[in-house]
C-alpha positions in Angstrom: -9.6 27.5 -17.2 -12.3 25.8 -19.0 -12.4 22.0 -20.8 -14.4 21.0 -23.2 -16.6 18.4 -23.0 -16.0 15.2 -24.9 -19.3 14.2 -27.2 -20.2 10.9 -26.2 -22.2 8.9 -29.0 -24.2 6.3 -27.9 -25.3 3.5 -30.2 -28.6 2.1 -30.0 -29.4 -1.3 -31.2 -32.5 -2.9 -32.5 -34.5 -4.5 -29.9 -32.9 -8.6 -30.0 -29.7 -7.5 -31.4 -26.8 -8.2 -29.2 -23.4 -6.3 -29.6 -20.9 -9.1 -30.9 -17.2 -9.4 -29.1 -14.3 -9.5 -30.9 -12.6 -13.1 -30.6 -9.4 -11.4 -29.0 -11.5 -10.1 -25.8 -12.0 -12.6 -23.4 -13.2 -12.6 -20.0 -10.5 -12.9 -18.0 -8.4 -9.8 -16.8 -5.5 -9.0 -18.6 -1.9 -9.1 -17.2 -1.6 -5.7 -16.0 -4.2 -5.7 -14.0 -3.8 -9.2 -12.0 0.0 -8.3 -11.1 -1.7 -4.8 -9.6 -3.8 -6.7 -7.7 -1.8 -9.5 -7.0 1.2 -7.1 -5.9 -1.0 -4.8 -3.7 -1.8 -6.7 -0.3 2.6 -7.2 0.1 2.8 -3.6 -0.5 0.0 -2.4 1.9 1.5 -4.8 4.4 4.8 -3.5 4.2 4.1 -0.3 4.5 2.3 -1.2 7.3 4.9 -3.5 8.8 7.3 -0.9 7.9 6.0 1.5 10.1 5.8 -0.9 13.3 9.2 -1.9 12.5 10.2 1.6 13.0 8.3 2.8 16.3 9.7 -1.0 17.8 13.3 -0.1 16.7 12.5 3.8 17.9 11.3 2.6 21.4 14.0 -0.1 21.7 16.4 3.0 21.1 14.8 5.3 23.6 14.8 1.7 26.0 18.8 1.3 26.1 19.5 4.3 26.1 17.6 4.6 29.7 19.1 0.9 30.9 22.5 2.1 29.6 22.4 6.0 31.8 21.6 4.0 35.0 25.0 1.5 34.2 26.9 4.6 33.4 25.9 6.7 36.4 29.0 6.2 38.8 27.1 7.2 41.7 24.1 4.6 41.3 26.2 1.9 41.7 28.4 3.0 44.7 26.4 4.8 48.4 28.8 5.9 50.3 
C-alpha cells in the first residue's frame, strides 16, 4: 500500500519581517497537555508500585504457605 505524500508549503518572509501571533496564542501550555504531564509520574509509579505490590503479596503467599505445612505436619511436632 502506498501514501501519498502531503505538499508542505513553506512561506518565506522578507528579510526583517517577523511572523505576527495571534492574541489568542500565548506561551503557556494549554490544559491538555499540563494534566498529561502532571498525571504521568502517579501513573508510572503505580504501575511500578503495582508490580512490587504483587511479587510482595506473591512471596508472602508462597511464605505461609511453607510456615503453615510445617504446623500442619502431625509428625513434626510429635518424635516418638
Amino acid at each position: 500500500m502506498m501514501f501519498a505524500q502531503s505538499d508542505e508549503t513553506t512561506v518565506k518572509f522578507p528579510a526583517g519581517h517577523q511572523a505576527q501571533r495571534h492574541p489568542e496564542s500565548s506561551s503557556l501550555p494549554s490544559a491538555s497537555s499540563l494534566l498529561i504531564s502532571l498525571a504521568t509520574a502517579p501513573v508510572l509509579l503505580g504501575i511500578v508500585g503495582g508490580r512490587a505490590l504483587s511479587e510482595f503479596v506473591q512471596q508472602l503467599g508462597l511464605a505461609s504457605e511453607e510456615l503453615f505445612r510445617a504446623i500442619a505436619c502431625p509428625f513434626s511436632a510429635f518424635q516418638t
